[in-house]
ROKOLGU-37172 format. One line per field, with one value per atom (N, C-alpha, C): residue in one letter; chain; x, y, z. Coordinates in steps of 0.1 Angstrom, whole numbers, plus 5000, padded with zeros to 4 digits. Layout:
BEGIN
type: [A; ...]
mol: [A; ...]
px: [X; ...]
py: [Y; ...]
pz: [Z; ...]
//
This chain:
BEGIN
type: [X; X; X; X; X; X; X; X; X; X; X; X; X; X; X; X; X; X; X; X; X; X; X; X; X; X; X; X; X; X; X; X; X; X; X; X; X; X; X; X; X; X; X; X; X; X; X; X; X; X; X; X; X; X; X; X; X; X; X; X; X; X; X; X; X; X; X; X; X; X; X; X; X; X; X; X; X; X; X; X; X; X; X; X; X; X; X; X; X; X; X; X; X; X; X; X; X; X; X; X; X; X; X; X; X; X; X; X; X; X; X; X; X; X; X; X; X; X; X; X; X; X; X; X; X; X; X; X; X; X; X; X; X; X; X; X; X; X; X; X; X; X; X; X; X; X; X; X; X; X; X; X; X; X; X; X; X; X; X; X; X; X; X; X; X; X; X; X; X; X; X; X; X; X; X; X; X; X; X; X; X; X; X; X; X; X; X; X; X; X; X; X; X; X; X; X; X; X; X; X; X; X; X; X; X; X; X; X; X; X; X; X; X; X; X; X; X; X; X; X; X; X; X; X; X; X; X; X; X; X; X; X; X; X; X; X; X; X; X; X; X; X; X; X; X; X; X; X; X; X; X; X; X; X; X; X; X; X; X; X; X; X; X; X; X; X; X; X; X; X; X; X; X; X; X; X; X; X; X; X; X; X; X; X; X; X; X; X; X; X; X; X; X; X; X; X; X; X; X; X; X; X; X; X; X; X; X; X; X; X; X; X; X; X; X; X; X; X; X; X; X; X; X; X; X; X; X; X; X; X; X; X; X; X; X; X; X; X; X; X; X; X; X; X; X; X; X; X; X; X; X; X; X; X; X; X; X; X; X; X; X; X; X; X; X; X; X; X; X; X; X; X; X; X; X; X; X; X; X; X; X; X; X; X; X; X; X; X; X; X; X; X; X; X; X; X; X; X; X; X; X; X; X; X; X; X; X; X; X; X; X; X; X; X; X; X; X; X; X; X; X; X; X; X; X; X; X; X; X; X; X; X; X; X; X; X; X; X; X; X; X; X; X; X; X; X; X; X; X; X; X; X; X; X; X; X; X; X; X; X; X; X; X; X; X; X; X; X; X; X; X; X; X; X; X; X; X; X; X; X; X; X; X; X; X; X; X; X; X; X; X; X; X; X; X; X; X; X; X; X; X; X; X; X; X; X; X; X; X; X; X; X; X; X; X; X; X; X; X]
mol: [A; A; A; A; A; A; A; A; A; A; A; A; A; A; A; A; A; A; A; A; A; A; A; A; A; A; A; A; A; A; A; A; A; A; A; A; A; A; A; A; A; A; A; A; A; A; A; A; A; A; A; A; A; A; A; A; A; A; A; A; A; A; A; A; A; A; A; A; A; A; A; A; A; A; A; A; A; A; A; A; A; A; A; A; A; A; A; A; A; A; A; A; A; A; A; A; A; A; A; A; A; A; A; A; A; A; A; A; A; A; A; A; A; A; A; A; A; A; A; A; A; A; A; A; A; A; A; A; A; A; A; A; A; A; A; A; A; A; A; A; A; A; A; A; A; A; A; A; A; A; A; A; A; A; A; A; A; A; A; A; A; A; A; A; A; A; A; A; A; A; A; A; A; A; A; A; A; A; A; A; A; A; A; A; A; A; A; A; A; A; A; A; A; A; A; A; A; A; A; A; A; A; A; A; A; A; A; A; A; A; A; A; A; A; A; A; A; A; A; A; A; A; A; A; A; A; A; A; A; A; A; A; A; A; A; A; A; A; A; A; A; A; A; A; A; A; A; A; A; A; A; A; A; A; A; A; A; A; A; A; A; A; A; A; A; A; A; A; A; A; A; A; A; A; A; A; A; A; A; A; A; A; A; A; A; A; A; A; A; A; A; A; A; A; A; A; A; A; A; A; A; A; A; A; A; A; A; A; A; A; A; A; A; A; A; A; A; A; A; A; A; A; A; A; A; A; A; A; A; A; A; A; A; A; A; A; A; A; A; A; A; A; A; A; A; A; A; A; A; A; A; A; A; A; A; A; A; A; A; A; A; A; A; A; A; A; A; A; A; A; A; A; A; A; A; A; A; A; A; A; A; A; A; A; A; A; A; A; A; A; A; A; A; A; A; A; A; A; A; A; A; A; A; A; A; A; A; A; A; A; A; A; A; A; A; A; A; A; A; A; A; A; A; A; A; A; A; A; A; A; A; A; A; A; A; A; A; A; A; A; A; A; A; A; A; A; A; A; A; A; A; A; A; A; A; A; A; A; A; A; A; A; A; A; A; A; A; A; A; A; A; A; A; A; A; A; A; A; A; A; A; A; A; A; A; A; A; A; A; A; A; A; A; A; A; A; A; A; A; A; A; A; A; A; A; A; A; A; A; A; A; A; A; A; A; A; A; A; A]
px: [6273; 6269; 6263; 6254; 6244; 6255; 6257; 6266; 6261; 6250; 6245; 6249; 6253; 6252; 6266; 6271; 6285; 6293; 6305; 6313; 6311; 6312; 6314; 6299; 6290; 6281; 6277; 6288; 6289; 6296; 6294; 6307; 6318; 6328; 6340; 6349; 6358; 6369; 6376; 6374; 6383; 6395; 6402; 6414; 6419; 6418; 6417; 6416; 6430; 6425; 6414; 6410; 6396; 6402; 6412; 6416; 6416; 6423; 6421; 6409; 6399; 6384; 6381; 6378; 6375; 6384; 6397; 6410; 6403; 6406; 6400; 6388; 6378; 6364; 6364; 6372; 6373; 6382; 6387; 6398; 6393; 6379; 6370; 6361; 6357; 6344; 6352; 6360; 6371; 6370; 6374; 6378; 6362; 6354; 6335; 6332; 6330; 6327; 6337; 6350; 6357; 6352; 6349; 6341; 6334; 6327; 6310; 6310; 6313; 6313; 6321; 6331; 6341; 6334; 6324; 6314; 6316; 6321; 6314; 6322; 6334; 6339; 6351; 6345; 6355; 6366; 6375; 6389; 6399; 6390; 6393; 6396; 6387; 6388; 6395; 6401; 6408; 6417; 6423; 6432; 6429; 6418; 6408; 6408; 6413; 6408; 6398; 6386; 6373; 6378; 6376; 6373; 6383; 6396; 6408; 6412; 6403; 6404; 6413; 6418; 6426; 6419; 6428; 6418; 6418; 6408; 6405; 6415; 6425; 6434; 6445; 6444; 6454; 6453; 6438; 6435; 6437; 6433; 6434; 6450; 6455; 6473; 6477; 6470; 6475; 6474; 6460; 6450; 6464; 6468; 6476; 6490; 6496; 6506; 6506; 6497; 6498; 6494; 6491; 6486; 6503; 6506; 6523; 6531; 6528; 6540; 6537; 6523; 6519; 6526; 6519; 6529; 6545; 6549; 6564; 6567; 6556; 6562; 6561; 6549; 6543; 6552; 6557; 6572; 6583; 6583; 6596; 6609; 6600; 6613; 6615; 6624; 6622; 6616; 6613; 6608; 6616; 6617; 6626; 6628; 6639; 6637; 6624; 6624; 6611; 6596; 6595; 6585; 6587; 6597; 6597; 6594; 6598; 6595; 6581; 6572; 6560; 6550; 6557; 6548; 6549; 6562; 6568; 6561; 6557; 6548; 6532; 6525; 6511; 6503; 6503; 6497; 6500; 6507; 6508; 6506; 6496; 6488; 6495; 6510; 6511; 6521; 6514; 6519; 6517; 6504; 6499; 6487; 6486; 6478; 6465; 6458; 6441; 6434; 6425; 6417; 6416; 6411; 6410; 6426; 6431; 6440; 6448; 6446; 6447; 6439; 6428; 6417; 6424; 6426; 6433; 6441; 6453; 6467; 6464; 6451; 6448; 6439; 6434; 6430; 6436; 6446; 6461; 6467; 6465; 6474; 6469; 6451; 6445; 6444; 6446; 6450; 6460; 6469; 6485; 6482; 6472; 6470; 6464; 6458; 6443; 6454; 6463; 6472; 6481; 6483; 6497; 6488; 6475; 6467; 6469; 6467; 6460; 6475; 6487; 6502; 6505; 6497; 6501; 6497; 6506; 6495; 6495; 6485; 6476; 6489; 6494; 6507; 6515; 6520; 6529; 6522; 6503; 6497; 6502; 6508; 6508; 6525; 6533; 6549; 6550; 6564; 6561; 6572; 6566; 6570; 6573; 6582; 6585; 6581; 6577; 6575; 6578; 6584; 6597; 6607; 6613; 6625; 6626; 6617; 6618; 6615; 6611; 6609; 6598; 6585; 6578; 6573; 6566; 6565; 6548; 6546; 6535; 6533; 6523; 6528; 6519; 6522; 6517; 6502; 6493; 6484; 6477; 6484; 6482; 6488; 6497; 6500; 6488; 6481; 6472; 6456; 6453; 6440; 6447; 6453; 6460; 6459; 6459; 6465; 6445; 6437; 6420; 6415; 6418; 6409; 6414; 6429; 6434; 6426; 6425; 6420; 6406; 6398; 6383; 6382; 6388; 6387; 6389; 6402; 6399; 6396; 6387; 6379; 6366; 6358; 6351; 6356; 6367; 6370; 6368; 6376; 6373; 6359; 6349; 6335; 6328; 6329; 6328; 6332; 6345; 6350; 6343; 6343; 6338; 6327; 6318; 6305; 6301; 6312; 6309; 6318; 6325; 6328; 6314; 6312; 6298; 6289; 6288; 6278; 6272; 6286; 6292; 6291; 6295; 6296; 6279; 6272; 6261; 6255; 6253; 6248; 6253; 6267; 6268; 6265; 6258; 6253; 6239]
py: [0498; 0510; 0519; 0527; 0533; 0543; 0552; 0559; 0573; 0574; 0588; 0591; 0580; 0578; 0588; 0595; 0595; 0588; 0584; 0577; 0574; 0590; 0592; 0584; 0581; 0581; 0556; 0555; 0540; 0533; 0536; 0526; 0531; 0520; 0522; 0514; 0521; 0514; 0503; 0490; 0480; 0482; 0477; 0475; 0488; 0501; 0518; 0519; 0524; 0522; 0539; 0535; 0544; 0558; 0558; 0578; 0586; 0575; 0581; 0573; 0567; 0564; 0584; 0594; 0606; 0612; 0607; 0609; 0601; 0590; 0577; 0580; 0584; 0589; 0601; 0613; 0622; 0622; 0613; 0608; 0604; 0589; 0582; 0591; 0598; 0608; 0615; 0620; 0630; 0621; 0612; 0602; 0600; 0598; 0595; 0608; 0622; 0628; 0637; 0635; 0638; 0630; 0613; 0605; 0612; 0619; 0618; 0633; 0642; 0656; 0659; 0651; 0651; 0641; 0634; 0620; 0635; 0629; 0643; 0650; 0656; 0670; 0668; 0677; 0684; 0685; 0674; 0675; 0691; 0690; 0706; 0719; 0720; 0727; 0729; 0710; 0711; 0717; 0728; 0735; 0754; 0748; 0770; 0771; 0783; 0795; 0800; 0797; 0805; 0815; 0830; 0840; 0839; 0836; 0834; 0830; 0816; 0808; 0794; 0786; 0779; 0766; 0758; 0752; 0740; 0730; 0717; 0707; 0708; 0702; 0701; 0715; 0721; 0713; 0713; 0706; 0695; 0686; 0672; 0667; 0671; 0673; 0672; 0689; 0690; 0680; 0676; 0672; 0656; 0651; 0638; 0645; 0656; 0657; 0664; 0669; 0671; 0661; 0651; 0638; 0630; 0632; 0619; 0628; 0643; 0647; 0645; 0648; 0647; 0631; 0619; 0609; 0606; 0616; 0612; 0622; 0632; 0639; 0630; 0625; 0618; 0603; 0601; 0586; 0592; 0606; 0612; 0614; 0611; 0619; 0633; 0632; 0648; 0643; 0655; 0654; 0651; 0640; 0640; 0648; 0646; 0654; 0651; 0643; 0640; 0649; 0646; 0655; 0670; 0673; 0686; 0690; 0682; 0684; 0684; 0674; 0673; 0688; 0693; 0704; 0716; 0714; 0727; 0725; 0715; 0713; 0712; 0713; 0710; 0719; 0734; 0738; 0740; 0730; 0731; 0719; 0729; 0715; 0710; 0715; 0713; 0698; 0690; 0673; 0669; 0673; 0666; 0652; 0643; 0637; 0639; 0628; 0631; 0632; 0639; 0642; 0623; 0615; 0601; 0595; 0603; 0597; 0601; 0613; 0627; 0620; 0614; 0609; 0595; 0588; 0572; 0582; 0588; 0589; 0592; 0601; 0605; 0593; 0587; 0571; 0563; 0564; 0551; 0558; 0573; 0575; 0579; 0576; 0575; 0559; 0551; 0538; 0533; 0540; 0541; 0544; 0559; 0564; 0553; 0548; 0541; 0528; 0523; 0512; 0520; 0526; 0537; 0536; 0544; 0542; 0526; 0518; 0503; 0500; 0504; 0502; 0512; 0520; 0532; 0530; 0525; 0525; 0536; 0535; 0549; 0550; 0543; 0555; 0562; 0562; 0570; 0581; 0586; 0593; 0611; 0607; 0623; 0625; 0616; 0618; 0629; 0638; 0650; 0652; 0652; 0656; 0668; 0668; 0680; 0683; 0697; 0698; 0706; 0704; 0716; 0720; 0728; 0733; 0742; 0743; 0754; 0743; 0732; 0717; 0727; 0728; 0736; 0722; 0726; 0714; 0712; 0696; 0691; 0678; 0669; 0652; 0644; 0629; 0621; 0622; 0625; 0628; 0640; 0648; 0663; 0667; 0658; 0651; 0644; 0636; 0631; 0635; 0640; 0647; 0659; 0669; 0678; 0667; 0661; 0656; 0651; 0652; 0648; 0661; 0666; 0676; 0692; 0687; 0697; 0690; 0680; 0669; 0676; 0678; 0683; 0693; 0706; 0718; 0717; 0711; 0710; 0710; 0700; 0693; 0699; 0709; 0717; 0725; 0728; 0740; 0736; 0722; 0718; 0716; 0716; 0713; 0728; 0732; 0746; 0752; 0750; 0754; 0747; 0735; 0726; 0731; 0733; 0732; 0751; 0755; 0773; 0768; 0762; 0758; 0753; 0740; 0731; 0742; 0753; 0762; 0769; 0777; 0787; 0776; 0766; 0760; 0755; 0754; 0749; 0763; 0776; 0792; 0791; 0788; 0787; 0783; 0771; 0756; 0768]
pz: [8054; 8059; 8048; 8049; 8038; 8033; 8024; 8022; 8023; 8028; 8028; 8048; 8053; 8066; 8074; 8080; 8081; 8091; 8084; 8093; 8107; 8115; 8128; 8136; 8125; 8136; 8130; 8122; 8120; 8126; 8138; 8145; 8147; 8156; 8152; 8142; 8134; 8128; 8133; 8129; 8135; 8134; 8147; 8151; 8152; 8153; 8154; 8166; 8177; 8188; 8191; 8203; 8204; 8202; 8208; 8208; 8190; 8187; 8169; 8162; 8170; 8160; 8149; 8160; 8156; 8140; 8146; 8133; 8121; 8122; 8112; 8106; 8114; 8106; 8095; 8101; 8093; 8080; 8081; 8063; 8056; 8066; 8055; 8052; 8057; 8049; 8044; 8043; 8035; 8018; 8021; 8006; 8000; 8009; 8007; 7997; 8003; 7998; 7988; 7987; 7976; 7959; 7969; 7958; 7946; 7961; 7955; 7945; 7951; 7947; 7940; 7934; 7922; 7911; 7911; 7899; 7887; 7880; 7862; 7865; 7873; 7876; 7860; 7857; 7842; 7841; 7838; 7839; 7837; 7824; 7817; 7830; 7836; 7848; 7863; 7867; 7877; 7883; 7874; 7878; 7881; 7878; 7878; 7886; 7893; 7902; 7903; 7904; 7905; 7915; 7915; 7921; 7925; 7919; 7931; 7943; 7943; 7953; 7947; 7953; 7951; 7941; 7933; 7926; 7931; 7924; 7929; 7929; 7920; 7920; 7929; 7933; 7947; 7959; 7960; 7970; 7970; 7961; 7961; 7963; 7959; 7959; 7974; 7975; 7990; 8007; 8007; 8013; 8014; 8001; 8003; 8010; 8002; 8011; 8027; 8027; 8042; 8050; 8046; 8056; 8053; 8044; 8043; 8049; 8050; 8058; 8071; 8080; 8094; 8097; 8087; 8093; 8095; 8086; 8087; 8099; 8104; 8115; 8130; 8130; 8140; 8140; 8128; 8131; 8137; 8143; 8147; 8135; 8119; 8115; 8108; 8094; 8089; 8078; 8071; 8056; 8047; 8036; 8028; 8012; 8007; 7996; 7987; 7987; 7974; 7979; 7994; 8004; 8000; 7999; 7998; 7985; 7977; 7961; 7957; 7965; 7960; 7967; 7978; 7985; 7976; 7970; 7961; 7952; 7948; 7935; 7937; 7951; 7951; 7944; 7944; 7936; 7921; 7909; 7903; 7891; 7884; 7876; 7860; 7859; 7846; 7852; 7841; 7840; 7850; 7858; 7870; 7864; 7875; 7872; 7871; 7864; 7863; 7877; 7875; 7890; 7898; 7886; 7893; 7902; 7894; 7900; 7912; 7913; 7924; 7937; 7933; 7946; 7943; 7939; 7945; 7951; 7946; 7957; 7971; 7970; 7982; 7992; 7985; 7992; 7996; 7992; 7993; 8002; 8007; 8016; 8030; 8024; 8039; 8045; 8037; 8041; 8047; 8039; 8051; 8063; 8062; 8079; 8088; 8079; 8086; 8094; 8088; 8092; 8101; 8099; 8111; 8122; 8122; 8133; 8140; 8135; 8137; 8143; 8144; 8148; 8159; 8161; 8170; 8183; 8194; 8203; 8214; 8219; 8230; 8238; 8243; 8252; 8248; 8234; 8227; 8222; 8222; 8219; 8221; 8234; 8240; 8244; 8234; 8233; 8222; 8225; 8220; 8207; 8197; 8182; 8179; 8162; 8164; 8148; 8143; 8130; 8124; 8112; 8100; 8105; 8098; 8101; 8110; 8119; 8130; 8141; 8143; 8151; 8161; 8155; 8163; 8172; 8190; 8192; 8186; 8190; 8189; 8196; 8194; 8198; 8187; 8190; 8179; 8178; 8191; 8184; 8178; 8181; 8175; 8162; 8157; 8149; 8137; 8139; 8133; 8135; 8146; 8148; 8134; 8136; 8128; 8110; 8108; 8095; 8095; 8099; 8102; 8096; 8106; 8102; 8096; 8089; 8081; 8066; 8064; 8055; 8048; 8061; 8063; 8059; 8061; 8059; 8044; 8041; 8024; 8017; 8020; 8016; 8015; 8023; 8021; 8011; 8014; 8002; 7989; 7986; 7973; 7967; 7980; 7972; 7971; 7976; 7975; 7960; 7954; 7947; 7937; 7932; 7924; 7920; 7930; 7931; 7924; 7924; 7921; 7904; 7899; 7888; 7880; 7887; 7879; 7881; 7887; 7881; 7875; 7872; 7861; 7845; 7846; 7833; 7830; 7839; 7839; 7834; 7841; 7834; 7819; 7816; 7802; 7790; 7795; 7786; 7783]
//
């Protein structure tokens, strides 16, 4: 598939049953253009607040843990301590890993999704879940559509943000 192409419009995902194809597409272009629009991004920088908007690092962090926690909601269970530790820590870039590495974790855990999907099947889609400590309702697919296109939004933001970074340093040069 060309890479300038997007997901949604290549097919469907093997073995992805149809209801979460839409879910599935928006994680792989999520991981595509985190790729692409992080090539050169300045390590030095990952953790700036341009204009007091959140930094690139935040996201990248976040973007993985809000997808491991949507799945551990959508398996019917709770968050465990380590979950909780890593949310307490998303926006926090001291002894965090390299941006490369921030995007594998976040790859490796759209993989997981991508196999959760491929094990999920369509009747349990609209069984009803519960999320945090207040067990607000939801269901498994609202659940993972939710963990898509919370992914997306981010993911704008991070390029956004990036992209207002690589420019300011670019005025400077």
């Amino acid at each position: 598939m060309p890479t300038n192409q997007e997901y949604w419009l290549s097919g469907p995902v093997p073995r992805i049953p149809p209801l979460l194809q839409p879910a599935a597409h928006a994680l792989l272009q999520s991981v595509r253009e985190i790729k692409t629009y992080l090539t050169d991004f300045p390590e030095d920088h990952l953790w700036e607040n341009p204009f007091g908007s959140a930094s690139v690092g935040f996201h990248l962090r976040h973007i993985t843990g809000v997808l491991d926690r949507m799945l551990t909601y959508a398996d019917n269970k709770g968050l465990t301590e380590e979950q909780f530790h890593y949310l307490k820590n998303e926006g926090n870039g001291e002894g965090a890993p390299s941006s490369q590495q921030l995007i594998a974790d976040f790859e490796s855990k759209v993989n997981e999704a991508l196999d959760y999907f491929k094990n999920t099947p369509e009747s349990i889609l609209t069984e009803e879940r519960f999320v945090g400590r207040k067990k607000l309702p939801s269901t498994v697919i609202g659940l993972l559509f939710h963990a898509a296109e919370h992914s997306q939004r981010h993911v704008g933001q991070l390029l956004v943000t990036a992209s207002a970074i690589k420019d300011q340093l670019f005025r400077n040069e």
